[in-house]
C-alpha positions, 0 to 999 in steps of 0.5 A: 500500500503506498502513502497515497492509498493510506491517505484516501482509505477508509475508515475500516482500513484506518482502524486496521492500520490503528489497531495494527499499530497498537499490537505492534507498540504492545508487542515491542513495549512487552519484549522490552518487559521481557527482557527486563524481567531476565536481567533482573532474575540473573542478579545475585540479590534478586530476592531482596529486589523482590521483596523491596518491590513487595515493600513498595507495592504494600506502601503504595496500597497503603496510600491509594486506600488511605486517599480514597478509602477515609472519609472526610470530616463532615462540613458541619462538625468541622464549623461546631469544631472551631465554634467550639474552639472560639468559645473556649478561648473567649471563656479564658 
C-alpha cells in the first residue's frame, strides 16, 4: 500500500492500520518487559529486589486506600469544631 492509498482509505482500513499499530507498540513495549524481567532474575540479590518491590507495592496500597478509602470530616462538625474552639478561648 503506498502513502497515497493510506491517505484516501477508509475508515475500516484506518482502524486496521490503528489497531495494527497498537499490537505492534504492545508487542515491542512487552519484549522490552521481557527482557527486563531476565536481567533482573540473573542478579545475585534478586530476592531482596523482590521483596523491596513487595515493600513498595504494600506502601503504595497503603496510600491509594488511605486517599480514597477515609472519609472526610463532615462540613458541619468541622464549623461546631472551631465554634467550639472560639468559645473556649473567649471563656479564658
Amino acid at each position: 500500500m503506498t502513502r497515497e492509498a493510506g491517505r484516501h482509505g477508509g475508515a475500516g482500513e484506518q482502524a486496521v492500520l490503528l489497531v495494527a499499530g497498537a499490537a505492534d507498540l504492545a508487542l515491542s513495549t512487552l519484549g522490552s518487559a521481557v527482557g527486563a524481567v531476565r536481567g533482573l532474575l540473573r542478579r545475585s540479590d534478586a530476592a531482596e529486589l523482590a521483596a523491596q518491590a513487595e515493600q513498595d507495592l504494600s506502601a503504595r496500597g497503603r496510600l491509594v486506600l488511605d486517599r480514597y478509602a477515609a472519609v472526610p470530616p463532615a462540613h458541619l462538625e468541622i464549623l461546631a469544631r472551631h465554634v467550639l474552639a472560639r468559645k473556649s478561648t473567649d471563656d479564658d
